[in-house]
Each structure stands twice: as structure tokens, then as C-alpha cells.
C-alpha positions as CSV (number, residue, x, y, z in Angstrom):
1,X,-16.1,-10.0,78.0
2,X,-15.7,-9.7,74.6
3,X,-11.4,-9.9,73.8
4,X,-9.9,-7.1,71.8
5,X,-7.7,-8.2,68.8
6,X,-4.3,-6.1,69.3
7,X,-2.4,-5.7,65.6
8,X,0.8,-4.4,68.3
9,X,0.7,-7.7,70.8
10,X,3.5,-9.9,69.4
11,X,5.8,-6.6,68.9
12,X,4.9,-5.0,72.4
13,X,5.4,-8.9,73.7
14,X,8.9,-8.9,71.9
15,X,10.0,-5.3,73.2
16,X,9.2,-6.4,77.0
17,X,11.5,-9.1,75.9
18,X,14.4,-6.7,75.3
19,X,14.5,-7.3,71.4
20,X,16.2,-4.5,70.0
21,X,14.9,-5.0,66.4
22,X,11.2,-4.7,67.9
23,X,12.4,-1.8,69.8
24,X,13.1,0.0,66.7
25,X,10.4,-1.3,64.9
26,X,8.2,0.4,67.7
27,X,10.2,3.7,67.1
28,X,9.2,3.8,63.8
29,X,6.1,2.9,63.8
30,X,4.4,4.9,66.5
31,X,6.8,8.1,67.0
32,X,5.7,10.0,63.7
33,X,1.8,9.4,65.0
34,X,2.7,10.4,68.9
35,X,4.6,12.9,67.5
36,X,2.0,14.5,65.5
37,X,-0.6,14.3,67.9
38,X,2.0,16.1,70.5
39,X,2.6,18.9,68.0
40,X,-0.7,19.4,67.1
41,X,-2.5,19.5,70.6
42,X,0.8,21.9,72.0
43,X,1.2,23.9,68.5
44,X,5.5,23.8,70.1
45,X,7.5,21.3,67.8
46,X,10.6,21.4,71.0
47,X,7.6,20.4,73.7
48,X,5.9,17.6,71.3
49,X,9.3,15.7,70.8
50,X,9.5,16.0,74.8
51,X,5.9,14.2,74.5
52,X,6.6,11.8,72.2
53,X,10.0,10.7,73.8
54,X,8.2,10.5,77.4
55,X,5.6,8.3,75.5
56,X,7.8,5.8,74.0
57,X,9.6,5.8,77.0
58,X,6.4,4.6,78.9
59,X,5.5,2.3,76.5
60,X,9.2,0.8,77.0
61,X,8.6,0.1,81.1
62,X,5.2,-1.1,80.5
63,X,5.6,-3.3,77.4
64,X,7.3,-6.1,80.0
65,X,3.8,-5.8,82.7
66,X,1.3,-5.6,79.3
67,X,-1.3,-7.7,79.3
68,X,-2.9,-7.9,76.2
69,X,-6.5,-8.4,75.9
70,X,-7.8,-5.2,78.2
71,X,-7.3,-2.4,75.6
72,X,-5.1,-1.9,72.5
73,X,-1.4,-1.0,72.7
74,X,-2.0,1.9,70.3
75,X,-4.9,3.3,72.2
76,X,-3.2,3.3,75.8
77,X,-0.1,4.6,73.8
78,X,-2.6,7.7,72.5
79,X,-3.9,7.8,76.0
80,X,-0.6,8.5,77.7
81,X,0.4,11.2,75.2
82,X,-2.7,12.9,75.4
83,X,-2.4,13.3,79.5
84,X,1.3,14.0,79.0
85,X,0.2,17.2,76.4
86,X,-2.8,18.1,79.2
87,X,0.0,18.0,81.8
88,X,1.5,20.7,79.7
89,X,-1.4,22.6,78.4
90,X,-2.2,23.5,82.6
91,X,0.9,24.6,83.5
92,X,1.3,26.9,80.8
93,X,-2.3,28.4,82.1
94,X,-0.5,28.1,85.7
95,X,2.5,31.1,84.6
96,X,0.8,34.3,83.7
97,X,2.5,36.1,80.8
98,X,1.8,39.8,79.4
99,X,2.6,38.9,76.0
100,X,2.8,35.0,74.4
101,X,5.6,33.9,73.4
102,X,7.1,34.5,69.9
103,X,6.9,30.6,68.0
104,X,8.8,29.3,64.8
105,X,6.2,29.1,61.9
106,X,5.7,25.5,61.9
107,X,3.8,25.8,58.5
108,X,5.3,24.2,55.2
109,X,8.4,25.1,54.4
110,X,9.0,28.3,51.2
111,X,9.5,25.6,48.6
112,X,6.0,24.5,48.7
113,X,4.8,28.5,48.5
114,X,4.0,30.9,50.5
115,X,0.0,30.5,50.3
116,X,0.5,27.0,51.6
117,X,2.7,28.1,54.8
118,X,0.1,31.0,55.5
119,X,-2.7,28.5,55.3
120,X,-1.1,25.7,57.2
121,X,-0.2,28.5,60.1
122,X,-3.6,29.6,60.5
123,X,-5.5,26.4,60.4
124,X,-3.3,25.8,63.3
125,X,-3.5,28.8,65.1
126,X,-7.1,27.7,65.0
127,X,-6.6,24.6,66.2
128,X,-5.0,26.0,69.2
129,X,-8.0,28.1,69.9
130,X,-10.3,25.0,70.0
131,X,-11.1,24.4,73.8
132,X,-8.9,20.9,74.7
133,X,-11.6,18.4,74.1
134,X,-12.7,19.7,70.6
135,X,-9.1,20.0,70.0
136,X,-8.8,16.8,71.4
137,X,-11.2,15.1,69.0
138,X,-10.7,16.7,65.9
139,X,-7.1,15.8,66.2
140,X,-7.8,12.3,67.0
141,X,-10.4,12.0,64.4
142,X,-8.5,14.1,61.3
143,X,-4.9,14.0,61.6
144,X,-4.7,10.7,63.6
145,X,-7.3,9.1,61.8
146,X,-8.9,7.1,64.4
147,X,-12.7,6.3,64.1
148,X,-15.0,7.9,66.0
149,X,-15.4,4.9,68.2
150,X,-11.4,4.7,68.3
151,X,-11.7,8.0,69.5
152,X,-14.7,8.1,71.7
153,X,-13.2,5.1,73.7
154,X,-9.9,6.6,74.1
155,X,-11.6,10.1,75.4
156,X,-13.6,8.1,77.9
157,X,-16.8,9.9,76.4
158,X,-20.0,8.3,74.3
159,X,-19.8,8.2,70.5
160,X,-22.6,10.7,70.3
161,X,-20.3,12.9,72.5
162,X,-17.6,12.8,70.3
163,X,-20.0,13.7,67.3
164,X,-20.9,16.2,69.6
165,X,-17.5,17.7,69.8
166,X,-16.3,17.1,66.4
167,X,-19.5,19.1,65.6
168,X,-18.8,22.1,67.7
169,X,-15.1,22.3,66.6
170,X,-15.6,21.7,62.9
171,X,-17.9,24.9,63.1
172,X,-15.5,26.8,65.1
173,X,-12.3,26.2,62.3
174,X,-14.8,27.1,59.6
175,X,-16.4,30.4,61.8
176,X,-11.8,31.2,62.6
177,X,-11.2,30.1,58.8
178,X,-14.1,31.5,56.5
179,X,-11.9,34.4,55.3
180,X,-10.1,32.0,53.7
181,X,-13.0,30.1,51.9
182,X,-13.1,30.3,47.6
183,X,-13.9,33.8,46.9
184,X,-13.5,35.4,50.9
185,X,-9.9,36.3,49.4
186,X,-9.1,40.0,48.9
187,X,-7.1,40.8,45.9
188,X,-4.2,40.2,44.0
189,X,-1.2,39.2,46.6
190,X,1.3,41.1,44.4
């Protein structure tokens, strides 16, 4: 059995100790990443801190049982959050509504222009219309930046599945998207 090398053991090892300074030093390193990978698989900024918290919170009871060697720290910690974001994701389906919900605009704030919001907002709207385990892998690969074995691993799915999926979703933002391609624009925005 080959042993994995784990860049998080001594800081998970110290946390399970109760060492504050570690326990802060696991906040910041993995909420921003759990955090983004919460908001982008629920497009709901309010249900992906809920995600993120309930993550960390995880990771806080298990870092005293880890046992390093098995599987990264970082990959279980993705692991959780993604099943914590499914959990979600099926009981929205589970409460029928006539009309969804009104949501902030989560897009860049007016400072950094208005083209920049619209675009942000609909390349997530798109997102969201990716079935979960494109959505799933494009996030993982592209805003998480794992590799695709990272990814394929942490999906429980071949590499050549992931491609697979990465393929299918890639051409599904650019089929939701190509209005917005060079030259698709209409007009002056006056």
C-alpha cells in the first residue's frame, strides 16, 4: 500500500491536540476554499457559510480520531462538504415551489462595472444548471483547482470519467454562455 504524503498531518495532529493557534491556522487556511466550493455548488452565499461552518466543525471532532496515511486531510475535508451541499441540493428538490426564490446577485460588486457583475451572474446561473456531477467536477477542477486525479479520487469515479464530465459541462457553459462570446454582443449598452 503505497502511503499518502499529507501537507495538513502535523496541523490536523496539533488541532486534535486542542492547540488553539492550529485551530486558527485551520480556519484560515481551508474556510475560504470550503467556502467557495459551498457557494458555488448551492449558488446561496447564507447556505454555503452553513456548509463551510458544519465542515470545519467536522474536521474539529475528527482531527483527534485522524489517522493519517489513508487519504489526505484536504480531500476528506472536500469530501464532507460536497455530501453536506448534496444534502441540501435534495431537499430543495424535496419542497415543490411555483416560483423560485428571489436571490441577492452574488456577482462582483458596481465598483468593478456593471459588465463584470452581469457576466459573473450568468456564468453562475449556468453553473447551477449543470446536473450535480458536472457541476461537481468543474468546480473541483476550475475554481478549486484540484487535478483531475485530485478530483477523480475525491468523486469516487475513474479519471477518464472525470474528463468525461468536465467534457460534457465545459460544452454545456459554452452552449448557456455563447451569447456572450467576442462579437455574439448586441449593440451599444448605452
Amino acid at each position: 500500500m503505497v502511503e499518502i504524503v499529507d501537507p495538513d498531518e502535523d496541523l490536523v495532529r496539533r488541532v486534535g491536540q486542542g492547540d488553539p493557534a492550529a485551530s486558527q491556522a485551520l480556519v484560515a487556511l481551508k474556510l475560504p476554499r470550503i467556502h467557495a466550493l459551498a457557494q458555488r455548488m448551492l449558488g446561496d452565499a447564507a447556505e454555503a457559510e452553513d456548509v463551510a461552518q458544519e465542515t470545519l466543525l467536522r474536521a474539529w471532532r475528527q482531527a483527534p480520531k485522524w489517522a493519517p496515511g489513508r487519504a489526505r486531510f484536504d480531500t476528506w475535508l472536500h469530501r464532507v462538504a460536497l455530501n453536506l451541499c448534496y444534502d441540501r441540493l435534495r431537499r430543495r428538490r424535496e419542497i415543490p415551489t411555483e416560483a423560485p426564490p428571489d436571490r441577492p446577485d452574488d456577482g462582483p460588486g458596481p465598483d468593478r462595472g456593471l459588465l463584470a457583475a452581469e457576466t459573473g451572474a450568468r456564468v453562475a446561473q449556468a453553473l447551477r444548471q449543470l446536473p450535480d456531477r458536472q457541476r461537481e467536477a468543474i468546480v473541483l477542477c476550475h475554481y478549486q483547482e484540484l487535478s483531475n486525479i485530485e478530483a477523480a479520487a475525491l468523486m469516487e469515479i475513474s479519471v477518464e470519467a472525470l474528463e468525461s464530465l468536465l467534457s460534457r459541462g465545459r460544452r454545456a457553459l459554452r452552449q448557456a454562455l455563447s451569447d456572450m462570446a467576442p462579437g455574439a454582443r448586441k449593440g451599444d449598452r448605452g
